[in-house]
PDBQT receptor file of N, H, CA, C and O in Angstrom, charges set to zero:
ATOM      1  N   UNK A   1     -25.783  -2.454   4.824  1.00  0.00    +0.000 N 
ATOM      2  CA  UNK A   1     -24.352  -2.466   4.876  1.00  0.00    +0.000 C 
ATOM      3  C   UNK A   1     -23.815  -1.598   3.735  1.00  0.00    +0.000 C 
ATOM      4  O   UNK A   1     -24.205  -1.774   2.581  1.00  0.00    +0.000 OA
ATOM      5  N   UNK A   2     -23.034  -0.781   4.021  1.00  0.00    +0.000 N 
ATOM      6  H   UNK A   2     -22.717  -0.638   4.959  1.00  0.00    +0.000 HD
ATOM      7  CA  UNK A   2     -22.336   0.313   2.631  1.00  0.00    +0.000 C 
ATOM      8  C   UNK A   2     -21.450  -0.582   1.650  1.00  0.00    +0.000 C 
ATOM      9  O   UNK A   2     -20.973  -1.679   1.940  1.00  0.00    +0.000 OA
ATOM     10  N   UNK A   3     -21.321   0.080   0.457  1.00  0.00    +0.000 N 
ATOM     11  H   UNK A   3     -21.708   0.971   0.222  1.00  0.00    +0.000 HD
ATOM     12  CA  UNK A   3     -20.709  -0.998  -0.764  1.00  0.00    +0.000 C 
ATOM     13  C   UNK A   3     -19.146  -0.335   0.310  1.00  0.00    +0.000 C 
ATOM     14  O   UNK A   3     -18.977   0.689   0.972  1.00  0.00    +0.000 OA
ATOM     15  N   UNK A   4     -18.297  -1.505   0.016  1.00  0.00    +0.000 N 
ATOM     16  H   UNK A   4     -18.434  -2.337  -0.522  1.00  0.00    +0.000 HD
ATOM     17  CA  UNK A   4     -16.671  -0.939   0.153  1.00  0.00    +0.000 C 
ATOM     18  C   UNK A   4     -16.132  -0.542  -0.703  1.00  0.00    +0.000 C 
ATOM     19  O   UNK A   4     -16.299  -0.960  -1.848  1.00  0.00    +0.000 OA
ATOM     20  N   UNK A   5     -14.984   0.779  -0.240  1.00  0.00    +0.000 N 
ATOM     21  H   UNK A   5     -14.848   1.118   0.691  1.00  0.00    +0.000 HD
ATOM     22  CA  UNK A   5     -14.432   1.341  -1.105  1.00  0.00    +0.000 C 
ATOM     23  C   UNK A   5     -13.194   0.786  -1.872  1.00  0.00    +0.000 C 
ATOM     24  O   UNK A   5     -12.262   0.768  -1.067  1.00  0.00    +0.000 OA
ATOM     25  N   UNK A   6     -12.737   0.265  -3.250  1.00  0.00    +0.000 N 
ATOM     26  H   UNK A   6     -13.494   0.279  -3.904  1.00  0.00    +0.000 HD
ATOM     27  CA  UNK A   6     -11.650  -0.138  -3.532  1.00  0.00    +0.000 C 
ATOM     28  C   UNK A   6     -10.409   0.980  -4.295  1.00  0.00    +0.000 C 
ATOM     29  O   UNK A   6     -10.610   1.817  -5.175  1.00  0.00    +0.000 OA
ATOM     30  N   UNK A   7      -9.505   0.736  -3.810  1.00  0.00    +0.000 N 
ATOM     31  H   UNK A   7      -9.341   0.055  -3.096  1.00  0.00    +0.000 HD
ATOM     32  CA  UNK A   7      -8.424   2.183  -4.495  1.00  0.00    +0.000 C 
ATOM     33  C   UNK A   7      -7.377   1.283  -4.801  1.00  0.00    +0.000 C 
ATOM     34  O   UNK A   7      -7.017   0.553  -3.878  1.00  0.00    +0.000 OA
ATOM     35  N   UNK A   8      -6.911   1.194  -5.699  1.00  0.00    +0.000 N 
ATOM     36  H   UNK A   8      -7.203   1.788  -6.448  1.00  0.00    +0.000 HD
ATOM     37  CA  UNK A   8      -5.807   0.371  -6.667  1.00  0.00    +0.000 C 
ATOM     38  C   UNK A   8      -4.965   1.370  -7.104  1.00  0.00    +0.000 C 
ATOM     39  O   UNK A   8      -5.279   2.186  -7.970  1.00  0.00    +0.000 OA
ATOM     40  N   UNK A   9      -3.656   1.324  -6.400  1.00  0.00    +0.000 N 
ATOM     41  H   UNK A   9      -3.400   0.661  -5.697  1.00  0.00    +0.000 HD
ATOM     42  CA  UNK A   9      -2.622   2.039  -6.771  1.00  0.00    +0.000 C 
ATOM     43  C   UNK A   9      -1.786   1.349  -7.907  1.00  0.00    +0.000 C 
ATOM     44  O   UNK A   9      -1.101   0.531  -7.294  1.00  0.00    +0.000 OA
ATOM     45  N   UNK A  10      -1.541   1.271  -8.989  1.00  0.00    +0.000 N 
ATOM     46  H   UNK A  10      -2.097   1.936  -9.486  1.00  0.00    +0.000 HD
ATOM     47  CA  UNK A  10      -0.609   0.486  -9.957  1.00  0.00    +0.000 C 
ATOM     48  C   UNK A  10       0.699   1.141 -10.321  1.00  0.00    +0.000 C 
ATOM     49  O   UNK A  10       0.602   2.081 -11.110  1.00  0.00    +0.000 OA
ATOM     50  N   UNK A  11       1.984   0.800  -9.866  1.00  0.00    +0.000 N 
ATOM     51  H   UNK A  11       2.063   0.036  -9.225  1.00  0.00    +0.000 HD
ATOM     52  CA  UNK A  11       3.261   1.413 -10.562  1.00  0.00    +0.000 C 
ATOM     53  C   UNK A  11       4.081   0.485 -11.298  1.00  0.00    +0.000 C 
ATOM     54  O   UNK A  11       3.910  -0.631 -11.789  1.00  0.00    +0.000 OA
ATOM     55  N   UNK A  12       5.130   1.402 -11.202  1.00  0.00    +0.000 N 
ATOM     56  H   UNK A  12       5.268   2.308 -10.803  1.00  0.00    +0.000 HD
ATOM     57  CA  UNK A  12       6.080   0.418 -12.557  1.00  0.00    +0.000 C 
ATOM     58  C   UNK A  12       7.799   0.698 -11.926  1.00  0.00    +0.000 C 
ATOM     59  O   UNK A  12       8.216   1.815 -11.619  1.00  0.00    +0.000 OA
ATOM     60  N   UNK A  13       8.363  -0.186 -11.863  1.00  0.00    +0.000 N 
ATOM     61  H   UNK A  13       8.024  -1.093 -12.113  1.00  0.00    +0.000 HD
ATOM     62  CA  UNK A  13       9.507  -0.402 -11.332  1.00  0.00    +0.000 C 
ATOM     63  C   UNK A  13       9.503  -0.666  -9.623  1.00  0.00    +0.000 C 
ATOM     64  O   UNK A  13      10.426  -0.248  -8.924  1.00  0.00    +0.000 OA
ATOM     65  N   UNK A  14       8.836  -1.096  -9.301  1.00  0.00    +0.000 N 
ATOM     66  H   UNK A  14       8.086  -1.436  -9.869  1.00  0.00    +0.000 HD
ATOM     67  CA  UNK A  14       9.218  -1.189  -7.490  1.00  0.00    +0.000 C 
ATOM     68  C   UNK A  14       9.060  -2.535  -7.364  1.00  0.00    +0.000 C 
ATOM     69  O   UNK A  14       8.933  -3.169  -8.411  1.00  0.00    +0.000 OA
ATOM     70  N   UNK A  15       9.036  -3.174  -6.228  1.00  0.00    +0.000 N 
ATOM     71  H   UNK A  15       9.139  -2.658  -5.378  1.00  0.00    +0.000 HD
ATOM     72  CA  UNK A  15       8.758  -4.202  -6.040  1.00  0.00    +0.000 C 
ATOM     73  C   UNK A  15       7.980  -4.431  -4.278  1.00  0.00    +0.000 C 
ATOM     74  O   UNK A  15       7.602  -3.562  -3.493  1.00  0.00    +0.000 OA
ATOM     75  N   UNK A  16       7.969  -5.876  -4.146  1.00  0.00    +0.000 N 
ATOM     76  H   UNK A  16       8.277  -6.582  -4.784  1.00  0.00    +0.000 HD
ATOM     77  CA  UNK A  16       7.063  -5.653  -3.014  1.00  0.00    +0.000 C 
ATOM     78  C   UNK A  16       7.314  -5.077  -1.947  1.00  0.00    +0.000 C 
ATOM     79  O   UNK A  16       6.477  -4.826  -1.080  1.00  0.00    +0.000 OA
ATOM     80  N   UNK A  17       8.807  -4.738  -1.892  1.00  0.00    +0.000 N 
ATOM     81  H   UNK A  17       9.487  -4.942  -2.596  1.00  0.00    +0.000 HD
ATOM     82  CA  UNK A  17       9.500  -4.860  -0.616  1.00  0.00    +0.000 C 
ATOM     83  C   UNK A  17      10.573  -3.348  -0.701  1.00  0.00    +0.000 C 
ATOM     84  O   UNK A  17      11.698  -3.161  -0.238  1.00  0.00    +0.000 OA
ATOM     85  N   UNK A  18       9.297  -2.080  -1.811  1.00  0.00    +0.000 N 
ATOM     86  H   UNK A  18       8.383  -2.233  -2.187  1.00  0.00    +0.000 HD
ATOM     87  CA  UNK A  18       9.777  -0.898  -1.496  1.00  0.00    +0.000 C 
ATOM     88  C   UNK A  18       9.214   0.170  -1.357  1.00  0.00    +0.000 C 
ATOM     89  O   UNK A  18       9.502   1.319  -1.693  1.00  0.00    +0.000 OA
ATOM     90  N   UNK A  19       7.889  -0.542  -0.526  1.00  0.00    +0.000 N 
ATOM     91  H   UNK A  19       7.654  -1.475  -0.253  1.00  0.00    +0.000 HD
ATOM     92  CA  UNK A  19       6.997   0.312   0.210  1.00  0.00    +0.000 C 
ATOM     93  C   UNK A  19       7.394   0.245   1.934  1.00  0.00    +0.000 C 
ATOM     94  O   UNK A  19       7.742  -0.784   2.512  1.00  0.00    +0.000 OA
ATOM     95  N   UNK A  20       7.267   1.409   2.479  1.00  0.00    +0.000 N 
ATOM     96  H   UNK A  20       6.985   2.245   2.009  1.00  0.00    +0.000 HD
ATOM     97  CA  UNK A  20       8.224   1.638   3.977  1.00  0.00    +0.000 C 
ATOM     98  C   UNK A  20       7.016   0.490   4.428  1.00  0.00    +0.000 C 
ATOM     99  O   UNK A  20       7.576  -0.457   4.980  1.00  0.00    +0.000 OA
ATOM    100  N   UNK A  21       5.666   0.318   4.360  1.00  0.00    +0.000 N 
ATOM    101  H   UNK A  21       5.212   1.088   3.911  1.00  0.00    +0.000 HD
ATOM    102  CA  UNK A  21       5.099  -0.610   5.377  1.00  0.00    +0.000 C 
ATOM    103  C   UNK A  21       5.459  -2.145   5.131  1.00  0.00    +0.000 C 
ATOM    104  O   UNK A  21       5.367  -2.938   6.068  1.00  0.00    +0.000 OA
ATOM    105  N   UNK A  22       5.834  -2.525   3.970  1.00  0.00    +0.000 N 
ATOM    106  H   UNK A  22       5.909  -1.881   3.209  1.00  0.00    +0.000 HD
ATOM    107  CA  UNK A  22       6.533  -3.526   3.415  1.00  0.00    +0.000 C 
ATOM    108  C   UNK A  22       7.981  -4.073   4.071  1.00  0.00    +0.000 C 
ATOM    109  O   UNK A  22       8.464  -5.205   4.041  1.00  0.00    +0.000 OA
ATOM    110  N   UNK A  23       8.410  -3.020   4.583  1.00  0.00    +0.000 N 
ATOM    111  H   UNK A  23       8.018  -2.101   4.607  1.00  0.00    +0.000 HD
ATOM    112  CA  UNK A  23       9.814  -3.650   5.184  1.00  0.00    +0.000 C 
ATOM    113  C   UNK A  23      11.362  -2.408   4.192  1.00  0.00    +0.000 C 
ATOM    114  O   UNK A  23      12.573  -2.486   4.397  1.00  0.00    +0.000 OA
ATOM    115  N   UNK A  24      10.803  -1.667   3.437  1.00  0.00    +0.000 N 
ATOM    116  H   UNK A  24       9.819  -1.604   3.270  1.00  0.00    +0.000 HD
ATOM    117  CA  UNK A  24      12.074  -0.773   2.768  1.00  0.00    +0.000 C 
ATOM    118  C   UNK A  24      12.180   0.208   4.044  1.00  0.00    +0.000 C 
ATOM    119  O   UNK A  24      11.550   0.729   4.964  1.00  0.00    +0.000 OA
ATOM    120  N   UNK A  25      13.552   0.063   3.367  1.00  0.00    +0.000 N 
ATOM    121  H   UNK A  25      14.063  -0.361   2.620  1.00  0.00    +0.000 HD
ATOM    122  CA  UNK A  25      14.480   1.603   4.690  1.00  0.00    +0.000 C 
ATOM    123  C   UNK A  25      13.747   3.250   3.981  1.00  0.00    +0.000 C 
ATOM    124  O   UNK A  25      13.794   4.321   4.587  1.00  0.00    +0.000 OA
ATOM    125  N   UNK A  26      13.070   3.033   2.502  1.00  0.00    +0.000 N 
ATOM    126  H   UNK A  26      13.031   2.164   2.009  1.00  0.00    +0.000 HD
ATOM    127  CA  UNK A  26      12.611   4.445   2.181  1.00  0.00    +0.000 C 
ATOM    128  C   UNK A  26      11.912   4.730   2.668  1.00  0.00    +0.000 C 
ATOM    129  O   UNK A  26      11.262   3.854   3.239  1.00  0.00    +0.000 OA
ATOM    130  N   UNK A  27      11.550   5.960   2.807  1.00  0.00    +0.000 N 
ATOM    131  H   UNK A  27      12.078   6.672   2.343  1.00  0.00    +0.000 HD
ATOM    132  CA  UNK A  27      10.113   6.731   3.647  1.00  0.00    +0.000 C 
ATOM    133  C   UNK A  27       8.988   7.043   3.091  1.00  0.00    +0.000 C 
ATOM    134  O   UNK A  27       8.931   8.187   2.639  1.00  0.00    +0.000 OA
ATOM    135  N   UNK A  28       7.697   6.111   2.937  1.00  0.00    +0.000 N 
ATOM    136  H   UNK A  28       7.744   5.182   3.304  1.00  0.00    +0.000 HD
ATOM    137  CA  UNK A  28       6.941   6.448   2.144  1.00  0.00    +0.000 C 
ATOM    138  C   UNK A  28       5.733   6.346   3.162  1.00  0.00    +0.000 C 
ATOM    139  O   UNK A  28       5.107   5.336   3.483  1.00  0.00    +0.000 OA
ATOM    140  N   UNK A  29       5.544   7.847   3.650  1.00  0.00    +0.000 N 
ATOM    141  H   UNK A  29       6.053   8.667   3.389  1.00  0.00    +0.000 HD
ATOM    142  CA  UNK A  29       4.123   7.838   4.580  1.00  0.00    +0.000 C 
ATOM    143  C   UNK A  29       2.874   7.777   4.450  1.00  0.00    +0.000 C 
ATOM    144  O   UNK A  29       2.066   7.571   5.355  1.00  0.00    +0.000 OA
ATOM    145  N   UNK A  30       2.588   8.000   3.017  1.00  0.00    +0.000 N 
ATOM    146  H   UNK A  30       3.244   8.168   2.282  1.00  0.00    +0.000 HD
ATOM    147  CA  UNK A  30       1.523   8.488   2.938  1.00  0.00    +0.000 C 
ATOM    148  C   UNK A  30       0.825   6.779   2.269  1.00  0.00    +0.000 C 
ATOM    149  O   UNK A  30      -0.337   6.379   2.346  1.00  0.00    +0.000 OA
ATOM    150  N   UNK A  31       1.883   6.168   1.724  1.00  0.00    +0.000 N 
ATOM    151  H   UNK A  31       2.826   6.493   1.662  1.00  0.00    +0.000 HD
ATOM    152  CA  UNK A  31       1.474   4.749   1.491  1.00  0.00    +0.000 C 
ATOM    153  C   UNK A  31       1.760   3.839   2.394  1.00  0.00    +0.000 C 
ATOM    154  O   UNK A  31       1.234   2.739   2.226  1.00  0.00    +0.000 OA
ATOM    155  N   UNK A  32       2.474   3.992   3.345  1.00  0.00    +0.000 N 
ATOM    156  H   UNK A  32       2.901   4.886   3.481  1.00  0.00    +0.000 HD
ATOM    157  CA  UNK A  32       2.035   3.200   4.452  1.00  0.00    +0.000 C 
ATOM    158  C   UNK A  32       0.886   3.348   5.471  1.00  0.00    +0.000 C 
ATOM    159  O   UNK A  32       0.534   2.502   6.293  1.00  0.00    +0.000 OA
ATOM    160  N   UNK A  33       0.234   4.883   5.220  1.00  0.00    +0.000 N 
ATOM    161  H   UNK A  33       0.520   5.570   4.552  1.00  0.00    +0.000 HD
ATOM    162  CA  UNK A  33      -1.101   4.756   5.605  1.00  0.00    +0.000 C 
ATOM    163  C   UNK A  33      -1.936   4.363   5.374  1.00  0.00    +0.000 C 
ATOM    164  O   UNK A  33      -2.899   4.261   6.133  1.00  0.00    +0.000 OA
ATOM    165  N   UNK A  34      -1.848   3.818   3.681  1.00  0.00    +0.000 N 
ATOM    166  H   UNK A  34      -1.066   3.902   3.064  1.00  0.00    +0.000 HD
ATOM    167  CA  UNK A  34      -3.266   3.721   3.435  1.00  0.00    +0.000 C 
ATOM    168  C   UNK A  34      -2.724   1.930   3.509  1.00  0.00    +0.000 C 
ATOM    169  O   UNK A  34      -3.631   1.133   3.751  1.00  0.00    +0.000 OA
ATOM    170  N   UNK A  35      -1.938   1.610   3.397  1.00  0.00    +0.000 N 
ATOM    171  H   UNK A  35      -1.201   2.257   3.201  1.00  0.00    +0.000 HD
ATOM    172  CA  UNK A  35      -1.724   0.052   3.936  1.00  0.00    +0.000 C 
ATOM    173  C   UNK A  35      -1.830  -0.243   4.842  1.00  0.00    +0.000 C 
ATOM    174  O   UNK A  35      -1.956  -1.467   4.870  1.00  0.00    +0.000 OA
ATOM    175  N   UNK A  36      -1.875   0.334   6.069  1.00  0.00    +0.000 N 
ATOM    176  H   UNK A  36      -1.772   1.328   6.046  1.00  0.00    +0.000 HD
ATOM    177  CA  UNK A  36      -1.982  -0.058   7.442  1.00  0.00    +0.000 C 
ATOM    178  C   UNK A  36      -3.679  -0.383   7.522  1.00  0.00    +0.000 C 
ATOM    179  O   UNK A  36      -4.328  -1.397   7.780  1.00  0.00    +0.000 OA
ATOM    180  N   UNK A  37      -3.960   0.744   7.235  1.00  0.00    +0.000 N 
ATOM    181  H   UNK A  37      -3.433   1.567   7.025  1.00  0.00    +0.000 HD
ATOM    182  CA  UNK A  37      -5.504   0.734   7.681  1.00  0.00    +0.000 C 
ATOM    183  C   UNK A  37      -5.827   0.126   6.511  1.00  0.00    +0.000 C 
ATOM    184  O   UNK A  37      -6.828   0.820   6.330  1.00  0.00    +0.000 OA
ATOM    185  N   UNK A  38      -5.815  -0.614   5.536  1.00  0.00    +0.000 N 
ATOM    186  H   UNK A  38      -5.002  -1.178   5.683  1.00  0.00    +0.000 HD
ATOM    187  CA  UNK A  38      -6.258  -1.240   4.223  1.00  0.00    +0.000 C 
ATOM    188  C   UNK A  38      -6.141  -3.049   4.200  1.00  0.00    +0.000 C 
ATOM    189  O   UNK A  38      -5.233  -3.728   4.678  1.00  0.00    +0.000 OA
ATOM    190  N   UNK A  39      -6.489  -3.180   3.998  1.00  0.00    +0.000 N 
ATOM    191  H   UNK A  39      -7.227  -2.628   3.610  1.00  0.00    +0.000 HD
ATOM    192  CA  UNK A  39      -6.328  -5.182   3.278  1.00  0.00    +0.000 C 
ATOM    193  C   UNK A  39      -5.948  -5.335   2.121  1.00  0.00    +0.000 C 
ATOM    194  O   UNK A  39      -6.381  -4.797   1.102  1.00  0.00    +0.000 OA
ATOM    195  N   UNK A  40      -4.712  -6.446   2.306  1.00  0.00    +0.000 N 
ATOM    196  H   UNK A  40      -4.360  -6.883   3.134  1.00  0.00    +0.000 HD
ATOM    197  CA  UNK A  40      -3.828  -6.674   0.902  1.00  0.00    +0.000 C 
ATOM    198  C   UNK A  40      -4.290  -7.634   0.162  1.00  0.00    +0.000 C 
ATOM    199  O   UNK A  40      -4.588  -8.789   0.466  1.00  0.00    +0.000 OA
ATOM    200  N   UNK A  41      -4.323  -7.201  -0.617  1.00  0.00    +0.000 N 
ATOM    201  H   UNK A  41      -4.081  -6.263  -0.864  1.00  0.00    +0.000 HD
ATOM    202  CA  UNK A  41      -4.993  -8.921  -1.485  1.00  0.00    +0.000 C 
ATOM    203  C   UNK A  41      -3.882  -9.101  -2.150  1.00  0.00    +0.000 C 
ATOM    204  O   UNK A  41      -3.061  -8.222  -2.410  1.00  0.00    +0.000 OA
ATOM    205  N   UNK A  42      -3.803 -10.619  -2.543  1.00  0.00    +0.000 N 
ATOM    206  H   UNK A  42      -4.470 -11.334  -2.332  1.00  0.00    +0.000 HD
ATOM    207  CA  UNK A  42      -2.611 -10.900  -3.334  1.00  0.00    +0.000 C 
ATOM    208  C   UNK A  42      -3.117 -11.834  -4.239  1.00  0.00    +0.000 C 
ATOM    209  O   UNK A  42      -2.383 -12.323  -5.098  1.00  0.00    +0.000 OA
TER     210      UNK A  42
């Protein structure tokens, strides 16, 4: 079985709900790709 890959994006000022796959009206494509196809841990 291959090890899985982990990618940890960390920012500063946003919150959960201002990423476009999250539910914001902004347009952020390239991070709602890698959330779609990704698992959220919380």
């Amino acid at each position: 079985m291959p090890k899985p890959n982990f990618l940890l994006i960390m920012g500063d000022d946003f919150g959960y709900s201002d990423i476009g796959a999250f539910g914001s009206e902004i347009s952020t494509p390239n991070l709602d790709a890698i959330a779609n196809d990704g698992k959220v841990l919380t």
